[in-house]
Each structure stands twice: as structure tokens, then as C-alpha cells.
N, C-alpha and C positions, 0 to 999 in steps of 0.2 A: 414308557414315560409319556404324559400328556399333557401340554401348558393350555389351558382353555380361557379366553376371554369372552363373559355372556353379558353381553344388552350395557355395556359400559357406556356413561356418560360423564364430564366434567365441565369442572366453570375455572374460569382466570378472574378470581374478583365478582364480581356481579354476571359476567356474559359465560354462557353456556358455549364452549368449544367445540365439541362432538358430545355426541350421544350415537347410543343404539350400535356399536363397536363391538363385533363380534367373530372370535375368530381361535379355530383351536390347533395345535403345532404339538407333532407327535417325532419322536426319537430320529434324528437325522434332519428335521426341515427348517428352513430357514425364514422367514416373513422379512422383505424393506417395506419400510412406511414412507411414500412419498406425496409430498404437497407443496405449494407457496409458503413462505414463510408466515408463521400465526394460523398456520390452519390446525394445529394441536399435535403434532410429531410429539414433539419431546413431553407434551403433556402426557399422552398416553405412554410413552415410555417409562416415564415416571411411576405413575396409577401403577403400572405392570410389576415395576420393581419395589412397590408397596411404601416408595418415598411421600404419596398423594393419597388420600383419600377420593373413591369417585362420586360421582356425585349419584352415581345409581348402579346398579351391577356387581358383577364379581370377579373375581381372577382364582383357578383352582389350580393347583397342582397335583397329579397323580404319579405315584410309581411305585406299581404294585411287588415291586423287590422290594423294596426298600425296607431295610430293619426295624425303621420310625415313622412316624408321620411327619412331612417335612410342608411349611407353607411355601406357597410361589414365590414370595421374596427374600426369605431359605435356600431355595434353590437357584438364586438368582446373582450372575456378578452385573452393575450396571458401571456401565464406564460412560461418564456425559462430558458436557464441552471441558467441564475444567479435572485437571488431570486426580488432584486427592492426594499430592506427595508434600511434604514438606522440602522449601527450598534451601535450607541452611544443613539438611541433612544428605548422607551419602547416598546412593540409589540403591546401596548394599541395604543398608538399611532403613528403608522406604519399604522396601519388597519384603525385607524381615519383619515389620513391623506387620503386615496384611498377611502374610502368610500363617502368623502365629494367631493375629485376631481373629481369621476362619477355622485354625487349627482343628476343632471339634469336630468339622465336617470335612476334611480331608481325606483321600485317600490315595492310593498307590497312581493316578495319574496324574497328581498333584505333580510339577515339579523343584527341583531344590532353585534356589536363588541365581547360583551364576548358571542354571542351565535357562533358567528363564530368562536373563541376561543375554546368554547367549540366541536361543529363540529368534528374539527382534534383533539379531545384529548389532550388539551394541556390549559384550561381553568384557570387552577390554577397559572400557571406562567407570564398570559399575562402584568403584572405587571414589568416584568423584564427586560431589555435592550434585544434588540434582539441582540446584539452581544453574550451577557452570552450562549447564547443556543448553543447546540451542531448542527451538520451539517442537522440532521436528524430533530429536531424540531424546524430548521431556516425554514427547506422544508415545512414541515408541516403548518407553519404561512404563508408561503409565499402561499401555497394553499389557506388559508383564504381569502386571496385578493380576490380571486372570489366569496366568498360568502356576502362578506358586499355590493356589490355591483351589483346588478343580471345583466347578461347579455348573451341573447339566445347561444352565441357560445361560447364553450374552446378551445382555442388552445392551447395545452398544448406541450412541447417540453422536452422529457424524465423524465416526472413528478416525476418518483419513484425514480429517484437519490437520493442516501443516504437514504433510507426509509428502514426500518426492514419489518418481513412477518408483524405482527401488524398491523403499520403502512400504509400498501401497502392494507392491509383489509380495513382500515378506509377509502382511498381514490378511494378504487374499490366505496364502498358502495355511498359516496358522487359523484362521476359519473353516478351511475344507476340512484341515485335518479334526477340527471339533467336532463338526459334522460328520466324519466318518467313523470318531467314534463315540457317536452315539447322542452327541447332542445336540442342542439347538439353537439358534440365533434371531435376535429380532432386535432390528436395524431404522434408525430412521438414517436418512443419506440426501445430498444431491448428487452424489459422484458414483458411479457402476463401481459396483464389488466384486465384479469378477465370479459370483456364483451363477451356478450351472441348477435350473430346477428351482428357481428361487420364486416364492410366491410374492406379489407386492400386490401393498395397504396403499391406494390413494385416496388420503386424506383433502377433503375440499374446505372442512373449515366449513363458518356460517351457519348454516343450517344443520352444520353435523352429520352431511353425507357421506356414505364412505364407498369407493368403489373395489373390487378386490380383482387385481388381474393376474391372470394365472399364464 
């Protein structure tokens, strides 16, 4: 499997963000995007997860097993700042509702509802309106979306907001293990992930430089 990004550029409005964003993530690796805030993180996260249009470039997807041809935001779950759950409804039924709306691409490492429940630590309450829940274990559930549902790539967009150290334990571990089998992550962050071999995007904004440290 290979997520490739070539010669990407975008705009917020009239100003050009980044350009010239180039970077390709093959089975097992992980890329964090770091910068000041407005230097284009979650823009490019967006572009990736084909929420955006770029303003030049491409984003490709390969996986030469694959039954189908699958586009990169096909292959892609993105989780950004706001969670995507309704607050009047159960977290039972949040995660059944995502589960079934990816259902077509599912497969045997998908998991069922209360084990993704259980997953984040939070298996006991999945019975409850997810509004009841506190900020921290709204994030938590809202991390579950990706596991009821498999799908090779994360894009994850400052995951660990509102998460305790606990917490931030539970979804290091739930990352390694995606990574180990088989897929991949790309992360804009200010806070350490805790991955081990992790390539980082320093995003400078302005001029659309980008530095890449390995």
C-alpha cells in the first residue's frame, strides 16, 4: 500500500497556504505535521482526506491487492477537531450509525461496536447519550469511529485534545497497533504521540515551505 502526495498546494480564501507539499507513506509508516498555528496543518490534512480541493497537485492511492480500485479518500478515516457524533443520541448508536455508513468497505478487522467501546476505555457507558459524556470521553468515542470501521489510513487532526496522560496511553497503543498491522497514519499534533520511527512534516506556512525531518 502507498499514500503518495505530489507538488500539493492550497489557498484559505485568496492566500496561498503551502504549496509544493510532497511526501509519500507506504504500509506501516507514520508522517506528524508540525507548525505555528495557520501554517496550513489541518489544511493539508483536509486536501488528503479529499474534504478540499488543492489548489494544484494530487493525492494517489495504491494497493496492488486490492480487489477494486479505491481513491485516497476511500481509503481514508479522517478524525478532526470536532468529534461527527450526535449529542441527543446513545454512543451505541453513533458508532452504529458509522459503522454501517462504511459497511461496503469493511472487513474482518473492523471491529463490532462494544468492542470498540471497549478499545478506548469506555465500554461501560456506551449506553449513554453521548452528549452526557465529558469532553475527554466524547474524544475517546469519537476515536472509536475508526475502529468499527477498518480503514488503511488515519488522519487524525490533534487527536489528543482533551485527553488525560491515561487516556493519551490508550490511543498511543491503539495507533502502534494500526501500524503494526499494516497501516498508516498522518497526524498534524502539538503534543508527542508516542510513536517510535515517525517521520515529521514541518509545516512553516508563508511562503509554503516545508521541512521534512526524519
Amino acid at each position: 500500500m502507498r499514500l503518495t502526495a505530489e507538488n500539493l498546494s492550497a489557498r484559505r480564501g485568496e492566500d496561498l497556504i503551502f504549496r509544493d507539499v510532497s511526501f509519500a507513506l507506504e504500509a506501516g509508516e507514520s508522517l506528524v505535521l508540525t507548525g505555528r498555528n495557520g501554517s496550513g496543518k489541518s489544511t493539508l490534512l483536509r486536501v488528503i482526506a479529499g474534504l478540499l480541493r488543492p489548489e494544484s497537485g494530487k493525492v494517489t492511492w495504491h494497493a496492488p491487492d486490492a480487489e477494486e480500485e479505491m481513491k485516497a479518500a476511500e481509503a481514508s478515516h479522517y478524525l478532526g477537531h470536532r468529534n461527527a457524533m450526535k449529542t441527543e443520541l446513545s454512543v451505541t448508536e453513533n458508532l452504529s450509525f458509522w459503522r454501517d455508513f462504511f459497511s461496503r468497505r469493511n472487513d474482518n478487522r473492523s471491529l463490532s461496536v462494544g468492542e470498540a467501546a471497549d478499545a478506548v476505555g469506555l465500554g461501560g457507558i456506551a449506553h449513554l447519550p453521548f452528549g452526557y459524556l465529558s469532553a475527554g470521553q466524547q474524544r475517546r468515542m469519537a476515536f472509536a469511529k475508526l475502529l468499527v470501521s477498518w480503514r488503511p489510513v488515519w488522519i487524525l487532526d490533534e487527536p489528543t485534545a482533551a485527553l488525560d496522560v491515561s487516556a493519551e496511553s490508550v490511543f498511543t497503543t491503539l495507533i502502534k497497533s494500526h501500524l503494526k498491522d499494516g497501516g498508516i497514519v498522518l497526524a498534524a499534533t502539538h503534543q508527542p504521540l508516542g510513536l517510535e520511527k515517525a517521520r515529521e512534516l514541518k509545516m512553516t506556512g508563508f511562503a509554503g515551505v516545508m521541512e521534512e525531518v526524519w
